[in-house]
Backbone as CSV, one residue per row, in Angstrom:
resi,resn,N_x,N_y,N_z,CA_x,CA_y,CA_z,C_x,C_y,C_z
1,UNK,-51.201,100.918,73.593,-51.866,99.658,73.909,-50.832,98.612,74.313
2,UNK,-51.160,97.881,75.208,-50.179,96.602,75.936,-51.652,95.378,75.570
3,UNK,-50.800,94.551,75.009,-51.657,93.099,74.239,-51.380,92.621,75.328
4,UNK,-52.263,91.478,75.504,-52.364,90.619,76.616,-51.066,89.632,76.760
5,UNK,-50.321,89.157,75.878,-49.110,88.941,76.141,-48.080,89.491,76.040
6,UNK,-48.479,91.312,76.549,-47.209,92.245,77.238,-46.397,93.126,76.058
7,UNK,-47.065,92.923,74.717,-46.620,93.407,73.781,-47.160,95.038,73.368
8,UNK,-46.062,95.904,73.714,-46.260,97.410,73.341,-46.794,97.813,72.098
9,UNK,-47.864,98.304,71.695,-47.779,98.745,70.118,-48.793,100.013,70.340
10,UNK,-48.173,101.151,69.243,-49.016,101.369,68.591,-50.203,101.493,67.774
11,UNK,-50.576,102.096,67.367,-52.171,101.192,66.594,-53.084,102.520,65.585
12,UNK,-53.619,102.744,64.914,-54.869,103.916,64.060,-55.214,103.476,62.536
13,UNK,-55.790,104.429,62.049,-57.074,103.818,60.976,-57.638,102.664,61.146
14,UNK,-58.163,102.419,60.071,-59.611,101.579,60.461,-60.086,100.604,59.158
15,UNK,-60.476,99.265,59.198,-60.688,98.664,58.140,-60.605,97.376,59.028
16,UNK,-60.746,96.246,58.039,-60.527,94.721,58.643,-59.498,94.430,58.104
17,UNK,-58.878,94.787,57.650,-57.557,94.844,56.878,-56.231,95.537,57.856
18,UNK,-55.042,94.641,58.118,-53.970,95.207,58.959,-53.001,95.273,58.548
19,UNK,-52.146,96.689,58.252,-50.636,96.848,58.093,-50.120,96.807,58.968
20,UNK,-48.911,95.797,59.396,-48.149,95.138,60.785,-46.559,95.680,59.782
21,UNK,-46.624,96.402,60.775,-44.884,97.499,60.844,-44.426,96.893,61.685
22,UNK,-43.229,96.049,61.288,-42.206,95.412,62.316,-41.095,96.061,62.305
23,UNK,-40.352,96.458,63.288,-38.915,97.416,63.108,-37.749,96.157,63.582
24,UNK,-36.614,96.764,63.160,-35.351,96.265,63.389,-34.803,95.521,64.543
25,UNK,-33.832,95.436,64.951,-33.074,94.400,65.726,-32.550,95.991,66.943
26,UNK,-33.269,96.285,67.987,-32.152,97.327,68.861,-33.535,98.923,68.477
27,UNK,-34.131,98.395,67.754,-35.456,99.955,67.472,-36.667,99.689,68.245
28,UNK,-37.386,100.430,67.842,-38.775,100.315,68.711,-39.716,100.713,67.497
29,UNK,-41.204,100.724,67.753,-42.075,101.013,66.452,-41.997,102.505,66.769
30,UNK,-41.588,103.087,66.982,-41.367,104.622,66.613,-40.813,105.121,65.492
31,UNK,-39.892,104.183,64.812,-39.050,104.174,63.620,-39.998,104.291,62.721
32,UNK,-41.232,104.197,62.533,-42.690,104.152,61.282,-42.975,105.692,61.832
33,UNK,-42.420,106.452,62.199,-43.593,107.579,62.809,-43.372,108.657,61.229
34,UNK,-42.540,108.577,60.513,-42.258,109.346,59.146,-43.351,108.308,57.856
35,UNK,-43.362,107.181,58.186,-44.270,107.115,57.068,-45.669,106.667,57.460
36,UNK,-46.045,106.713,58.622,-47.566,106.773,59.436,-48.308,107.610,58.257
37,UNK,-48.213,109.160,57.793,-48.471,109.683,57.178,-49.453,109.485,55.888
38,UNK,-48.468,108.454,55.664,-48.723,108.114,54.168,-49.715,106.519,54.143
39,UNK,-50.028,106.554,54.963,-50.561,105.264,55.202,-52.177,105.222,55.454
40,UNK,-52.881,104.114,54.466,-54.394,104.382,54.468,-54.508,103.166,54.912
41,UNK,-55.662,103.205,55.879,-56.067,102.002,56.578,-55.723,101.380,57.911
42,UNK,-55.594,100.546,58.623,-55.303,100.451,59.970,-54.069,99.376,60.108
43,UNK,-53.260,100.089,60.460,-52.151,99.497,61.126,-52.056,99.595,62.594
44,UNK,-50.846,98.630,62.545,-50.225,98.659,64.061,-48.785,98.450,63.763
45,UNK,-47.793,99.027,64.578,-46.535,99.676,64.817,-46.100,98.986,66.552
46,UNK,-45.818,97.465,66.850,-45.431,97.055,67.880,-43.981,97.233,67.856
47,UNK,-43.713,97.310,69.365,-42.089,96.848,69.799,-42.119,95.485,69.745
48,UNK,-41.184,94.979,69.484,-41.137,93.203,69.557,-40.529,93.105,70.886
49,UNK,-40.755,92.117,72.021,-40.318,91.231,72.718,-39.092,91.827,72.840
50,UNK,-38.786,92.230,74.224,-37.219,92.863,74.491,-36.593,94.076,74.104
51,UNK,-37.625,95.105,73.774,-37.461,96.273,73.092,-38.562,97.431,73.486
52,UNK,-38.256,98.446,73.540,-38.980,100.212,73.859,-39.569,99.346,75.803
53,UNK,-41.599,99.413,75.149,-42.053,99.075,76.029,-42.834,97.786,76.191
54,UNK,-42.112,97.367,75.327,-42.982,95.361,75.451,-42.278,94.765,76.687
55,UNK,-42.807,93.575,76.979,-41.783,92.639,77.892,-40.670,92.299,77.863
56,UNK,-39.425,92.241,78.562,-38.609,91.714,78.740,-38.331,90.619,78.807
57,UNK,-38.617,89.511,78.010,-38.542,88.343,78.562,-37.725,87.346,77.534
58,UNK,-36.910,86.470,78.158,-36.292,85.307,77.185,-37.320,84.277,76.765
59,UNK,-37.090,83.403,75.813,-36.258,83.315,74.592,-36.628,84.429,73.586
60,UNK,-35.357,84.804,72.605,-35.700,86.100,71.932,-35.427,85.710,70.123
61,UNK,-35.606,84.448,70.226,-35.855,83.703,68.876,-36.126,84.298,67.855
62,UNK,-36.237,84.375,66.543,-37.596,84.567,65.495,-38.824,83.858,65.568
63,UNK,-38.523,82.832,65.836,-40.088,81.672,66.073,-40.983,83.012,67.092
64,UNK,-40.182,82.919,68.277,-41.162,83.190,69.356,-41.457,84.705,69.343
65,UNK,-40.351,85.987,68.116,-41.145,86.971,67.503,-42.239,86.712,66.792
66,UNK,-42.359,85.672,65.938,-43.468,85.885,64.827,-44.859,85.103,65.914
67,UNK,-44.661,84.563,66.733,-45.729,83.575,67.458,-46.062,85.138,68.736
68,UNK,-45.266,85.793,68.878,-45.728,87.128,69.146,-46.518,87.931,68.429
69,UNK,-46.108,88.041,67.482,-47.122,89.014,66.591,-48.089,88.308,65.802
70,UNK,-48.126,87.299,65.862,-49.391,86.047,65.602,-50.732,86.303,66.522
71,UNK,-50.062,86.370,68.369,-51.046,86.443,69.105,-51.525,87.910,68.729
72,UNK,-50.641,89.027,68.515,-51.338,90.188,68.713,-52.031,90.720,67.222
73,UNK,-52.043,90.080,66.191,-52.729,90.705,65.018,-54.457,89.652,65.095
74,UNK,-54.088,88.307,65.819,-55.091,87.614,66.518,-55.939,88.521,67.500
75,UNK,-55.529,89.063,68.271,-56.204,89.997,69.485,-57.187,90.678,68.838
76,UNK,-56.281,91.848,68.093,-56.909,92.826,67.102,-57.902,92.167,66.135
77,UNK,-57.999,91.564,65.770,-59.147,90.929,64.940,-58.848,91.280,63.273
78,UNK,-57.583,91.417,63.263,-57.352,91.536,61.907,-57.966,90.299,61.232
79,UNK,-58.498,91.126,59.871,-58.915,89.647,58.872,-57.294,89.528,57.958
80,UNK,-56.925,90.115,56.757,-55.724,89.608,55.651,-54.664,90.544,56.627
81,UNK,-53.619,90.049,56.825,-52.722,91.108,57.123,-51.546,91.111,56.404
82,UNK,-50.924,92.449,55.470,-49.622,92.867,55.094,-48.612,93.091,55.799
83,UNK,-47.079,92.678,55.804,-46.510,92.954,56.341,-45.278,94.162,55.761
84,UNK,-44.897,95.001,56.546,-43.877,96.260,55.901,-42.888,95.856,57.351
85,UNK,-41.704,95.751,56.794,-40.684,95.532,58.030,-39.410,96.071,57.505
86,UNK,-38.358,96.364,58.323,-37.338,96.454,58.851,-36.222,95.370,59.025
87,UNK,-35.347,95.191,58.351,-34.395,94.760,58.629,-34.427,93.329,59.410
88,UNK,-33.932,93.408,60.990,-34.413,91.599,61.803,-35.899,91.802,61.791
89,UNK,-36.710,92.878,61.147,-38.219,92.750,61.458,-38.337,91.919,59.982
90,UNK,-37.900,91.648,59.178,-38.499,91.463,57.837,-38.070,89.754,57.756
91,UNK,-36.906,89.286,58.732,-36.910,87.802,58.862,-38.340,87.297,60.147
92,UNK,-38.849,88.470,60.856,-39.725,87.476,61.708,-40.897,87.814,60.990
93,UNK,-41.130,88.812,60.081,-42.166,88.996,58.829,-42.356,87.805,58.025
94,UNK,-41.432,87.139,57.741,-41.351,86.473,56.544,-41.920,85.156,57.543
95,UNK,-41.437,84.901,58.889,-41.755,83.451,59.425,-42.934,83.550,59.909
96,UNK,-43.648,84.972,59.479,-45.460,84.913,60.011,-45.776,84.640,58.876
97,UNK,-45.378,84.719,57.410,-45.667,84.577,56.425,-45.359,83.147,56.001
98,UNK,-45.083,82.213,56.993,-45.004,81.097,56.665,-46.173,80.080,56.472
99,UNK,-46.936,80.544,56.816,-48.352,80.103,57.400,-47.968,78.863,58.659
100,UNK,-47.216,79.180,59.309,-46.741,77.811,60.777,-47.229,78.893,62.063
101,UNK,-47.662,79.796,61.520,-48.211,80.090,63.020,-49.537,80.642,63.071
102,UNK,-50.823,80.171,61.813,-51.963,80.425,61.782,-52.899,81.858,61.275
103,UNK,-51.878,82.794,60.505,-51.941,83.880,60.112,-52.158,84.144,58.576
104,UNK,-53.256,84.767,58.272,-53.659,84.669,56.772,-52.509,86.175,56.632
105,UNK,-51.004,85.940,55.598,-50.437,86.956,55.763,-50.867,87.273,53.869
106,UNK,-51.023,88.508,53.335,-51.176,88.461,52.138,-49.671,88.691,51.693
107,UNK,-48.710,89.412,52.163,-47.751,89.603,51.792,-46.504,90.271,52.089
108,UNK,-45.375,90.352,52.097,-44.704,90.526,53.208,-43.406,91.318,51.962
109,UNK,-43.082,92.924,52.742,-42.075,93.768,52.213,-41.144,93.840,53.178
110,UNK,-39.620,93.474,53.079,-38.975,93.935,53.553,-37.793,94.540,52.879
111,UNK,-37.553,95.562,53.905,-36.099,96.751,53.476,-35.241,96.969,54.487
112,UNK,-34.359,96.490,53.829,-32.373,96.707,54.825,-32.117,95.428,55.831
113,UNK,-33.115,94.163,55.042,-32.819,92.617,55.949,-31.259,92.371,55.526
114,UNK,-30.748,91.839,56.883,-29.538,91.916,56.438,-29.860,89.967,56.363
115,UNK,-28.821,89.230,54.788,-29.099,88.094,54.691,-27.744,87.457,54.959
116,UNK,-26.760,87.621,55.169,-25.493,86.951,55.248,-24.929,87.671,56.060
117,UNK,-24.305,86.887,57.409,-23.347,87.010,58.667,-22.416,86.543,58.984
118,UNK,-21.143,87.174,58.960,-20.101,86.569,58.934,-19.637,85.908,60.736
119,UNK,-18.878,84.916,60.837,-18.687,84.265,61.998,-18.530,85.278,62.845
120,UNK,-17.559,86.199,62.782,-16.847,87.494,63.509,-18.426,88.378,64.239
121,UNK,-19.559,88.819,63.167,-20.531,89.153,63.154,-21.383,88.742,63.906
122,UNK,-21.488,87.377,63.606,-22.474,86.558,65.205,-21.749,86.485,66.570
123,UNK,-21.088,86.295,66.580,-19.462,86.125,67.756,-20.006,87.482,68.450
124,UNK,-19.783,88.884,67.875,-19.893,89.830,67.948,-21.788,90.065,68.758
125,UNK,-22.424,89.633,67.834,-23.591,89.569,68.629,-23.897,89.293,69.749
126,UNK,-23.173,87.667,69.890,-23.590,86.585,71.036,-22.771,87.713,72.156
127,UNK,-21.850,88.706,71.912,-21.179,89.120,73.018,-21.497,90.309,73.794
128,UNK,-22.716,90.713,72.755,-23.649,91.665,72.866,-24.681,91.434,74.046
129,UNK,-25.427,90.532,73.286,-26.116,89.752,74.308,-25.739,89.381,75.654
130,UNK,-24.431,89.326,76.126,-24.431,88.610,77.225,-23.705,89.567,78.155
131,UNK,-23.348,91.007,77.554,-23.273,92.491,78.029,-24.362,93.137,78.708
132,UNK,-24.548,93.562,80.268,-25.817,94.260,80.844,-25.723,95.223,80.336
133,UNK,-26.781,95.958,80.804,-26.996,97.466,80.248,-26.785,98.442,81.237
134,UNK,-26.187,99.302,80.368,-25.449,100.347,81.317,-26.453,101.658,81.619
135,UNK,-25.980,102.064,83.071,-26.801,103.270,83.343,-25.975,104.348,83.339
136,UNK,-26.976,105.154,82.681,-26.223,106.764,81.894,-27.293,107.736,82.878
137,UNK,-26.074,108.762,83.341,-26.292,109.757,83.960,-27.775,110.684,83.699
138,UNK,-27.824,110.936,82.314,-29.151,111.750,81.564,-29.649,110.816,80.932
139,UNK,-30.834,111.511,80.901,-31.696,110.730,79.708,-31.153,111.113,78.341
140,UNK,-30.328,112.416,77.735,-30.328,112.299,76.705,-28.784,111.264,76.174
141,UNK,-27.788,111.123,77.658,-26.854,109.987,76.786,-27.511,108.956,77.013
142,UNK,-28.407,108.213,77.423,-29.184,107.063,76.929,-29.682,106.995,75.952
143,UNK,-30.790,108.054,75.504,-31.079,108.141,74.092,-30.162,108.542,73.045
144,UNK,-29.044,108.979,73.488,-28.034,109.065,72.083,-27.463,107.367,71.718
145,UNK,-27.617,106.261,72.878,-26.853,105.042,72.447,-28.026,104.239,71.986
146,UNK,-28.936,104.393,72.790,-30.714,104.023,72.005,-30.459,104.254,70.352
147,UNK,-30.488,105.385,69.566,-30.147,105.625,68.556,-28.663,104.892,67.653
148,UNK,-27.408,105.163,68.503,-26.831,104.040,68.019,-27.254,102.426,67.474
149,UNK,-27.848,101.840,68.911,-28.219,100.836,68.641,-28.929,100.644,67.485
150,UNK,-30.210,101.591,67.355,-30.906,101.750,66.668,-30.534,102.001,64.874
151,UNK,-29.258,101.815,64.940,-28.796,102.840,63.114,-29.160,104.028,63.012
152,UNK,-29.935,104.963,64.060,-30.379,105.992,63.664,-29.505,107.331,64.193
153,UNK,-28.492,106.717,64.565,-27.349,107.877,65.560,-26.813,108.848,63.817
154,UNK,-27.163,110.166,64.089,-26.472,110.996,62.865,-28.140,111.753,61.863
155,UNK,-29.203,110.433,62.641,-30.826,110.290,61.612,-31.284,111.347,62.638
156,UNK,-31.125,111.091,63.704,-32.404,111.607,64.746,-31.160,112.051,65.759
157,UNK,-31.975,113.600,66.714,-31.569,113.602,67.936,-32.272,113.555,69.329
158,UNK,-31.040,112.872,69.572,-31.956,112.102,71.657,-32.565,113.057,72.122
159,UNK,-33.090,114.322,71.778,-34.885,114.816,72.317,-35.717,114.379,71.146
160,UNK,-35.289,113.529,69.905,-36.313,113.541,69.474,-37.111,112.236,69.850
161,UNK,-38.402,112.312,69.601,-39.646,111.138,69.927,-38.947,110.029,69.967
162,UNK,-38.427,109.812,68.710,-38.294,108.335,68.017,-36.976,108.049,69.189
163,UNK,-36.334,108.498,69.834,-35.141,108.291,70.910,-35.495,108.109,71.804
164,UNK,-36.360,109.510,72.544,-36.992,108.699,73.855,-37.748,107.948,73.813
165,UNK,-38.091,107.438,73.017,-39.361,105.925,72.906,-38.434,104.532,73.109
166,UNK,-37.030,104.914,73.394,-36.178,103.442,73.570,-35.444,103.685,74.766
167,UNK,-35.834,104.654,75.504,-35.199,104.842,76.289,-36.132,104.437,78.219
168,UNK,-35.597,104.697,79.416,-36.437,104.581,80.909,-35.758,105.102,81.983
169,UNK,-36.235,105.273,82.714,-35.648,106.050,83.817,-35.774,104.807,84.356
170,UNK,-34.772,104.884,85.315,-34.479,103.199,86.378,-33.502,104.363,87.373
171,UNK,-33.079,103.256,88.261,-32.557,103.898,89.970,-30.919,104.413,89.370
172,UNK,-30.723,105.704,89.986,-29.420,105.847,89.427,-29.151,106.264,87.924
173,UNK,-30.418,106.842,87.287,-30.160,107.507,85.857,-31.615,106.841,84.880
174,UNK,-30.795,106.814,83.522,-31.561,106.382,82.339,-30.202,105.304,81.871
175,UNK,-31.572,104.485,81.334,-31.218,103.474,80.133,-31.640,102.977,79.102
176,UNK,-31.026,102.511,77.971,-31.994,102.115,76.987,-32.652,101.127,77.632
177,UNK,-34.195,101.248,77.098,-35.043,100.472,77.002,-35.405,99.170,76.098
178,UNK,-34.188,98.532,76.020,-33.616,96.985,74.913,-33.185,96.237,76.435
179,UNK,-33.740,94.718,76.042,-32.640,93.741,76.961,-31.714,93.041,75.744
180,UNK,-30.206,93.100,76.021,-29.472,93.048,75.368,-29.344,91.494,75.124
181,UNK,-30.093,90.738,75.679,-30.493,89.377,75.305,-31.108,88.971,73.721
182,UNK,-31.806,89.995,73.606,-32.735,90.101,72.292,-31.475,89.934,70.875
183,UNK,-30.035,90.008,71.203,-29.419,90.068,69.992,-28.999,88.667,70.267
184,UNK,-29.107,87.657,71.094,-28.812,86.435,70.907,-29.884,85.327,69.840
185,UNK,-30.661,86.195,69.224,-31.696,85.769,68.045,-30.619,85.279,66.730
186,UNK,-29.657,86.209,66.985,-28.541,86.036,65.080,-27.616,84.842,65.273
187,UNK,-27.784,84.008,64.477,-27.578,82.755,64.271,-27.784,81.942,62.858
188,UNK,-29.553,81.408,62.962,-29.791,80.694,62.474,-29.754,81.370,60.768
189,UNK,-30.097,80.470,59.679,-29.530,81.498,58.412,-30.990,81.888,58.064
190,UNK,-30.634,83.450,57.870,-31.694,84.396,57.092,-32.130,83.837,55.982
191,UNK,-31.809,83.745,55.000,-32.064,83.214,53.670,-32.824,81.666,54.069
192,UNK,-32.709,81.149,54.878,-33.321,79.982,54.923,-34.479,80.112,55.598
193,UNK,-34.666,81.230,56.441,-36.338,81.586,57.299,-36.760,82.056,56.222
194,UNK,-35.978,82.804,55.021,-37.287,83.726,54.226,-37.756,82.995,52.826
195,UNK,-37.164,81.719,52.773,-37.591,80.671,51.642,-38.125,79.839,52.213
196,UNK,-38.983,80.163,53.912,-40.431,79.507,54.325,-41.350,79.940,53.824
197,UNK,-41.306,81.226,53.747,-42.224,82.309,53.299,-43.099,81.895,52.483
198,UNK,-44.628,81.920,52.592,-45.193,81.334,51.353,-46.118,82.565,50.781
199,UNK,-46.131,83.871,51.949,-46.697,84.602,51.093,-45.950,85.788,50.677
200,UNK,-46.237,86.370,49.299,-45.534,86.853,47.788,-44.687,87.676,49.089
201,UNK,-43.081,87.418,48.579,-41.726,88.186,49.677,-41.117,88.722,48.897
202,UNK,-41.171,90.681,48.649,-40.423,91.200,48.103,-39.652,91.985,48.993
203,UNK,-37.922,92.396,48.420,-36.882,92.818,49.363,-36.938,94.246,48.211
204,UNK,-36.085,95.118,49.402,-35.635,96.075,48.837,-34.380,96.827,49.787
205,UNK,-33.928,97.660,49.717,-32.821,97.977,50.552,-32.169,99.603,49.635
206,UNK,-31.979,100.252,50.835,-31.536,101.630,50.011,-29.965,101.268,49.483
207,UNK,-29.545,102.218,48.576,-28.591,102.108,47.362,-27.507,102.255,48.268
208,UNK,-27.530,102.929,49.476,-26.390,103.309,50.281,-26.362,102.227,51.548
209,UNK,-26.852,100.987,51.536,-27.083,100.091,52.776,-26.062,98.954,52.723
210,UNK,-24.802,99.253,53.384,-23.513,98.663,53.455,-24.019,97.111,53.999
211,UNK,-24.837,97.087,54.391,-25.271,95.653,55.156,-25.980,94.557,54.315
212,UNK,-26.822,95.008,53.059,-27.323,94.111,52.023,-26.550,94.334,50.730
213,UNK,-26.521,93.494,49.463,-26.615,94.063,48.026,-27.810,93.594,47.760
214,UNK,-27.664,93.722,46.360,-28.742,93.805,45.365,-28.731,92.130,45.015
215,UNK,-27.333,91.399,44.551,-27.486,90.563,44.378,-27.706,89.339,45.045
216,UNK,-27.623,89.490,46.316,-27.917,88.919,47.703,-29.731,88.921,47.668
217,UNK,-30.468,89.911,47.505,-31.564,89.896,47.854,-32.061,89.226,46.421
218,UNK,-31.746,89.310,45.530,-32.079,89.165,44.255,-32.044,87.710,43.850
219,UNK,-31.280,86.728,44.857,-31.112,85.492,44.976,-32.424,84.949,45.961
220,UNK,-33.006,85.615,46.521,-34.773,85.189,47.316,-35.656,85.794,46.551
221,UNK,-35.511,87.781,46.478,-36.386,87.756,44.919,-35.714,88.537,44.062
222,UNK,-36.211,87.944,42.878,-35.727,88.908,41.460,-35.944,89.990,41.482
223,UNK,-36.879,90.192,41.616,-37.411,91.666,41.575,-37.404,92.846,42.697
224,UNK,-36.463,92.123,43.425,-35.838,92.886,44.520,-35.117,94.568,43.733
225,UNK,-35.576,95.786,44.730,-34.985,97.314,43.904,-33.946,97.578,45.399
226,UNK,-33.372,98.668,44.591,-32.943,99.447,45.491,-33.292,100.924,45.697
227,UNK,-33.315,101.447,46.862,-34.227,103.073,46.691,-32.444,103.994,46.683
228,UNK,-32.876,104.504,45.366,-31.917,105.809,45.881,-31.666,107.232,46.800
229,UNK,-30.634,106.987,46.949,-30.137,108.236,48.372,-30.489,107.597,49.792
230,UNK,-30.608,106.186,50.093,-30.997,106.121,51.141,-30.127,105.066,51.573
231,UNK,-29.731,105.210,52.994,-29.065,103.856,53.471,-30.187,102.418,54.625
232,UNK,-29.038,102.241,55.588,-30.231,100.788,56.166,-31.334,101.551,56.321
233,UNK,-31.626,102.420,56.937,-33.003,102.769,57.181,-33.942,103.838,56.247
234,UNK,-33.991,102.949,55.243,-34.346,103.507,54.181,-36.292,104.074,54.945
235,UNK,-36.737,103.384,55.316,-37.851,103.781,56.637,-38.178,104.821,56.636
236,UNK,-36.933,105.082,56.902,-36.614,106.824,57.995,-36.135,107.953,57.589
237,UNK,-35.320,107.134,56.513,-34.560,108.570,55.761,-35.448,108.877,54.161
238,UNK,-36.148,107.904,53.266,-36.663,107.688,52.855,-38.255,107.640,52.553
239,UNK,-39.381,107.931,53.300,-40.084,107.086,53.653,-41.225,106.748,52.716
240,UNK,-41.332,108.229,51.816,-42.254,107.842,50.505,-41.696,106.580,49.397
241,UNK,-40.332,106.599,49.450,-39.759,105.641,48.203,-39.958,104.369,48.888
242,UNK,-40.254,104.112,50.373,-40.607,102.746,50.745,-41.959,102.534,51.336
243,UNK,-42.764,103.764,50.901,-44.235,103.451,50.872,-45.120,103.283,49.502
244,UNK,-43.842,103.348,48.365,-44.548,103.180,46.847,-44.050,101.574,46.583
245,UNK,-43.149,101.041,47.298,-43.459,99.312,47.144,-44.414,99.021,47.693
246,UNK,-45.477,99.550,48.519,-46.155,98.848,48.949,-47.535,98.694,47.543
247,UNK,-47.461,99.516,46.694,-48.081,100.182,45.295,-48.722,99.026,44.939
């Protein structure tokens, strides 16, 4: 399905009730395809703005993610909607959960948000961003840097689904399917979008996720866990131990 403002998603089961799977910073909603499974009721699984097969288009904000997925859980006719996210998905989770963009959110999980960036780290981003994207000979070295991008390089291999779903054929080869604009979002401070949050924000992050601690998340909530054996994409490598927070 393509939402009327150009937004790729996924979508199945059924209820008035919506689970909104937001994925990471460089992924696509293919990254949910391991815990789809386990899931009762009707969700949707979008690419955000600048990613798989949504639009390409600037500004690549958090505001103007969550005012994205505002219009499209609006479309759908969701009545309460939960949120389960990913990492940069769980800061534009938390700013739909602000109630500033008209969304009854009941509650919002995120796992492997990264909350503290060091100068070097954003520097590093902004330089990301302002890097075109390169065209690769095959489709499968596109989908092997798709996966890089993604954290999932070592998780998944470039024939699998979740790879070519970030990937396109264009003139002269394949490329990932990301505009590398979308990482000029890291900036503003995490911890300060997710203490907008007004509805109930629990963190979690696998035991092996070099990018959060415990006591970092544990400073927004207490009751923040960690899942064992799993690193950032606890999602993926994980997916029952981060479908029993939703409990």
């Amino acid at each position: 399905m393509i939402s009327r403002t150009g937004i790729s998603c996924a979508t199945g089961g059924s209820g008035d009730d919506l689970l909104l799977l937001l994925h990471g910073l460089g992924a696509t909603g293919a990254v949910w395809e391991r815990l789809l499974p386990l899931v009762h009721g009707r969700w949707v699984a979008p690419d955000l703005r600048g990613h798989g097969r949504s639009l390409a288009a600037p500004p690549y904000g958090y505001a103007v993610h969550a005012a994205d997925m505002a219009e499209l859980v609006t479309e759908l006719g969701a009545g309460r909607v939960t949120v389960l996210a990913h990492s940069f998905g769980g800061v534009v989770g938390a700013l739909l959960g602000s109630g500033e963009f008209g969304v009854d959110v009941d509650r919002v999980v995120a796992v492997g948000t990264k909350l503290e960036w060091t100068g070097e780290e954003e520097s590093g981003a902004r330089a990301l961003a302002d890097r075109p994207g390169k065209v690769f000979a095959t489709r499968d070295e596109a989908a092997a840097r798709h996966l890089a991008l993604a954290g999932l390089r070592g998780l998944a291999s470039p024939g699998d689904e979740v790879a070519l779903a970030g990937v396109r054929e264009v003139e002269g080869g394949w490329t990932v399917a990301l505009d590398n604009r979308v990482f000029s979002a890291v900036g503003p401070s995490v911890t300060g979008i997710l203490r907008r949050c007004l509805a109930p924000l629990h963190l979690a992050a696998g035991d092996g996720d070099a990018m959060v601690s415990l006591p970092a998340m544990q400073r927004i909530d207490p009751t923040a866990r960690l899942i064992p054996g799993a690193g950032h994409n606890a999602h993926w490598e994980s997916p029952a131990a981060v479908w029993s927070l939703m409990g």
